[in-house]
N, C-alpha and C positions, 0 to 999 in steps of 0.2 A: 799504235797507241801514242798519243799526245802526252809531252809529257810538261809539267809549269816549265821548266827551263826555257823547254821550246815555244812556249805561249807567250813569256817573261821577252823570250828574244824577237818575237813576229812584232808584242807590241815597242819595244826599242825601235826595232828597225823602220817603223811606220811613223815614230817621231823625229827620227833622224834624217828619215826621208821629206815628212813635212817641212821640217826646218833648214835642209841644205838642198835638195831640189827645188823648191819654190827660188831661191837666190838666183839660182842659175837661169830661170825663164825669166824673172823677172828683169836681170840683166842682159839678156837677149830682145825683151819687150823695149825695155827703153835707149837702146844703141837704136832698133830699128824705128822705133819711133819718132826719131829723127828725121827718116827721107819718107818719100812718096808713095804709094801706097805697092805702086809695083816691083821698085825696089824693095822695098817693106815686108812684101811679102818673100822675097829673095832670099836679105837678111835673117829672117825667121828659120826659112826652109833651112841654109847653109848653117845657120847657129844651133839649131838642133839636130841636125843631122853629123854634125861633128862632136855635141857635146853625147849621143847616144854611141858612135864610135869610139871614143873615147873613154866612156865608162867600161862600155864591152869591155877594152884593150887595160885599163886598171884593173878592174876586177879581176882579168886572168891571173896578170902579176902580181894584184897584190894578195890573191891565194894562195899563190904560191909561195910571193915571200913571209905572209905571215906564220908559215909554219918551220921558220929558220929558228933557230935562238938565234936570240941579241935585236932581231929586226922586228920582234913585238914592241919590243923599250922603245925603241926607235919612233916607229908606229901609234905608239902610244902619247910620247912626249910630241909630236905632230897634234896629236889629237887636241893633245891639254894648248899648244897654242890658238889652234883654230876654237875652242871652246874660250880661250882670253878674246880672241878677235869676235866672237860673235855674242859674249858677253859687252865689250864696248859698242857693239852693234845696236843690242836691246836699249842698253841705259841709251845711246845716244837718239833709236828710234823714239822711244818717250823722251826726249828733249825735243827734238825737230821731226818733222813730218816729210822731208822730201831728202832722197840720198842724194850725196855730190857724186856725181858720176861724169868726170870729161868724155864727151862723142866727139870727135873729127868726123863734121859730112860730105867733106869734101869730095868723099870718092868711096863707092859702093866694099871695093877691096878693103881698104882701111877700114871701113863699120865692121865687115866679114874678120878679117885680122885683130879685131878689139873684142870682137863677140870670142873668137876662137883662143885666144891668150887667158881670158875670165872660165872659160869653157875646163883648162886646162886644171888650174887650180880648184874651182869648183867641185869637179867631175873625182878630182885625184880624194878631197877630203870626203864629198861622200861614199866613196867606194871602200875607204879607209874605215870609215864612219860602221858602213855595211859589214864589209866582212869582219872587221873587229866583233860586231856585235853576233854574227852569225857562230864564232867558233866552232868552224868546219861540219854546220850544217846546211851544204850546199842547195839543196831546195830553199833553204831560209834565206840565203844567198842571193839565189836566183831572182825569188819574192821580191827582194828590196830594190834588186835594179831593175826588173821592170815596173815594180812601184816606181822609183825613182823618174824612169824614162815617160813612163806616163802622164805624173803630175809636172814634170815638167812639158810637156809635151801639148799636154791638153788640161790642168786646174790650175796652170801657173799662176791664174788673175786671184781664184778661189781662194787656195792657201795664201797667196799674201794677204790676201782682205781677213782672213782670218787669224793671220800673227797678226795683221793692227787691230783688230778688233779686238781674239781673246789674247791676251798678253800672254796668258798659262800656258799656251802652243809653244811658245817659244824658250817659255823658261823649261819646261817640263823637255823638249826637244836637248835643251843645251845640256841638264840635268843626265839626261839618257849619253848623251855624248861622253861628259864627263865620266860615266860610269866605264863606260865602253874602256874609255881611255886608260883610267887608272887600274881596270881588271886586265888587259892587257902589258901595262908597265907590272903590275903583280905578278902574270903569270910567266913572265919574263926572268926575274929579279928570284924570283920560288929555285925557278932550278939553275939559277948559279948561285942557289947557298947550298 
């Protein structure tokens, strides 16, 4: 049986996912849109095939540590800045139309090493994003990173046309993050009173 919590959490994690997997293709698109088409396609392959590594490899860890005390607070006060960062992201998206992103094309490795540093951070806040929101319902877990691995994978184009298009994805997205974050600093803060 289904229960609201579990409904409350499927659709969190599907705007969590919309609004921090979309970042990650989208920043993989435009490193690689830089060189040639055959490099390009290199780029793409090595850029998600590290950032799907890498969620795998959070995700272990960070189910594991989020059931330490002290490492939800932790967890959580992460969260609230990555929702400041993609709060200045929104307001600045509605001011300018195109992000500053430096690419060095110089050399195939260097694009690879730029996609996989973005990869890092990206990967680490959604996984963060995720299991926060799952609270140790691991099918709901699961759900999110292969949502996650997907849409980045293959609607990378769709979901951003859709934060610029409907605005509400993105605020409703940051909105769910927020929650995530500060019910995690809560259920932290709960049992050391």
């Amino acid at each position: 049986m289904i229960t609201i919590e579990e409904v409350i959490i499927f659709f969190e994690i599907i705007l969590i996912d919309l609004v921090l997997a979309g970042d990650n293709a989208i920043i993989i698109g435009m490193v690689a849109s830089q060189f040639k088409d055959d490099l390009r396609k290199k780029i793409i392959f090595w850029g998600i095939g590290a950032a799907v590594i890498l969620r795998i490899f959070f995700t272990l860890i960070a189910t594991f540590l989020l059931q330490i005390n002290g490492l939800k607070l932790i967890g959580g006060l992460i969260l609230l800045y990555i929702v400041y960062k993609l709060y200045k992201d929104i307001v600045a998206t509605e001011k300018s139309s195109k992000p500053d992103i430096k690419v060095d094309n110089s050399s195939i490795y260097k694009a690879i090493w730029t996609v996989i540093i973005a990869d890092v951070s990206m990967s680490l806040d959604n996984v963060l994003g995720v299991a926060g929101a799952a609270k140790g319902h691991y099918y709901l877990l699961i759900f999110g990173l292969a949502l996650s691995i997907a849409l980045m994978a293959f609607a990378a184009n769709l979901v951003a046309r859709w934060i610029k298009t409907y605005k509400w994805i993105g605020w409703a997205g940051l909105i769910a993050i927020l929650v995530v974050a500060l019910d995690l600093i809560y259920s932290d803060i709960k049992v050391f009173i």
